[in-house]
Phi, psi and omega in degrees: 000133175215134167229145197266112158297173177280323185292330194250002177285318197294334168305291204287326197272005173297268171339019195067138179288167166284161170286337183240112139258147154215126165240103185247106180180160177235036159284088181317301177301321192282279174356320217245331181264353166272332184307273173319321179275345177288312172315304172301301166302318165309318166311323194253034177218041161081043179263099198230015092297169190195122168248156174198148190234135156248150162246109212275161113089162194289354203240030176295139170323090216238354201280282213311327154335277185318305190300272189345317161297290144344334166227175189242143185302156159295327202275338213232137181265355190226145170214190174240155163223108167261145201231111180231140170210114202301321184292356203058007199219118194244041174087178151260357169271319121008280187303326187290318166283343163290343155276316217263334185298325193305302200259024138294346179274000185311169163005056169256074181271011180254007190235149167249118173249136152230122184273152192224093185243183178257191189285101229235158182270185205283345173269025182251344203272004194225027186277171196284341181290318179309339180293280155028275167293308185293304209306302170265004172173180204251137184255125189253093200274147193245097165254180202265185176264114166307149188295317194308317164259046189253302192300322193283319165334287202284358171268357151302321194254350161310271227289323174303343210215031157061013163233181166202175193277203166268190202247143184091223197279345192289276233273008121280344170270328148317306214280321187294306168336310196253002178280329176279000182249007191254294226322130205053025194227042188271034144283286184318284196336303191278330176310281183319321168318295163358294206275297179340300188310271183331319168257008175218150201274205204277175198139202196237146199235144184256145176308281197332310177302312178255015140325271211289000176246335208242117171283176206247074205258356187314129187243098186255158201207154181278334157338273181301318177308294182318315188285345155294279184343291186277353155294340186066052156274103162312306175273352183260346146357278180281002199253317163308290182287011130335297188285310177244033131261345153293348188251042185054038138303134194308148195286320169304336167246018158267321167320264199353308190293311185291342187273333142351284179291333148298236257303333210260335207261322179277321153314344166263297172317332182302300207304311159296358170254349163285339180120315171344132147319127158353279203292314171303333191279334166266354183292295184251069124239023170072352175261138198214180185065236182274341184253337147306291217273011178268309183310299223301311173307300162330293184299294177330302211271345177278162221233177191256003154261343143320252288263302200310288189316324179280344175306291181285352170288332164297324170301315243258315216271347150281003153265345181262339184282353181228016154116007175248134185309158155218166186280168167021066181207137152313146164282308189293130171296343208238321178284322185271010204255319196260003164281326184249047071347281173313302150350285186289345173300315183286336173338100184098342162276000000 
């Protein structure tokens, strides 16, 4: 079993690629150059075909899968076969085949299998196909880049194409600058990075220069608003939610997310005043990643009349998101959607 990071891939396919990747993530670009440096290796060790299957609906065909994997081209002696599945599920007939896809790569060089999920949770990753596959070949987790590493992210791929920002606090407040017009978009992220090449030569890059080049390409997601939120980041808060009320995302479903987060802070502190541990406690409520160790911070110092008072700022603000007054609330859903933001934002302090 081997697993691999992206940082540690181009290193590993230098030794020759293996006959079995599973790439599991859902960072389309980062996906998409691992996806592409396994391939170019593969090219360069005589994998010169290549077929690929998505696998759609519950009644996919998995026989044409098996052959494939299974024969060798007249022209070519060696080929890839990719198999993506965008649901991450890939059935039980699926799963059966994807072990016999497993233990066939043993010492199999005529064949490069890549399998393709999206980003899966831990009872899947610890299901018998998924196993399989780590078992029998090297595994790729695609995670995504966190706001907190988006700045040093783009002066890494700056730094690729021979430019950089100034050195110290100027050329960090660029980096935030363009981190902050990227955020949650690091396709545009890499395009602009791109666009830099193209209007300016290698060098040292001036804030104005990447002011005046870098669009305002930031893809805001209520996800990620959560993931602010419960950091008690304020201003990038209000800035997200800004972004998505300009690009007319629904008010309910920013309530939803953030009432989300309540209603989850308060079932687990219930469950630790019961006696419980912290980590089972975030274990069966389902919280893992980035919003365990956001919980992990939160919870200790919050107290069970915060909770309570944000419990019900939720009722209230899920009556105004659906057209009903309250006494001493904004009327407008988006001024009370960013009050009880703020709110969850002061948590524990």
């Amino acid at each position: 079993m081997t697993q691999i990071s992206l940082s540690q891939l181009a290193a590993h396919l230098a030794k020759g690629p293996r006959p079995l990747y599973t790439l599991h993530g859902d960072e389309a670009l980062l996906q998409q150059e691992a996806l592409d440096a396994i391939r170019a290796a593969a090219r360069a060790q005589g994998y010169t075909e290549r077929s690929s299957f998505t696998v759609a609906g519950a009644h996919f065909d998995w026989s044409a899968v098996l052959a494939a994997g299974g024969s060798l081209s007249l022209f070519a002696d060696r080929q890839i076969v990719e198999i993506r599945i965008p649901s991450g599920k890939p059935g039980k007939d699926g799963g059966a085949a994807l072990q016999q896809i497993a233990q066939a790569a043993q010492g199999n060089d005529s064949v490069l299998t890549l399998v393709v999920l999206p980003r899966l949770d831990k009872a899947t990753r610890t299901g018998a196909w998924f196993s399989a596959l780590e078992a029998h070949g090297a595994t790729v987790q695609i995670d995504p880049v966190e706001r907190a590493q988006l700045p040093a992210w783009i002066a890494q791929r700056l730094a690729a194409q021979g430019q950089r920002v100034a050195a110290g606090e100027e050329g960090q407040r660029t980096l935030q600058f363009f981190a902050d017009r990227v955020e949650g978009n690091l396709l545009a992220a890499h395009q602009e990075i791109q666009k830099l090449a193209l209007l300016h030569p290698q060098g040292e890059l001036s804030r104005e220069q990447v002011e005046a080049a870098v669009l305002n390409v930031a893809r805001y997601d209520v996800f990620k608003l959560s993931e602010a939120v419960l950091s008690g980041q304020v201003a990038r808060t209000q800035r997200m939610l800004d972004g998505l009320q300009a690009e007319g995302e629904a008010e309910v479903l920013v309530h939803w997310a953030l009432a989300e987060d309540i209603r989850a802070l308060k079932r687990v502190k219930d469950a630790m005043n019961a006696g419980k541990p912290l980590p089972m406690a975030l274990r069966e409520n389902r919280v893992w990643g980035v919003k365990e160790r956001l919980y992990e911070r939160l919870l200790p110092q919050a107290s069970d009349a915060q909770l309570a008072r944000l419990l019900q700022s939720a009722h209230v603000v899920d009556g105004i998101v659906k057209g009903l007054k309250q006494a001493d609330w904004p009327q407008d859903g988006w001024q009370a959607l960013s009050r009880l933001a703020l709110q969850l934002c002061r948590l524990g302090r």
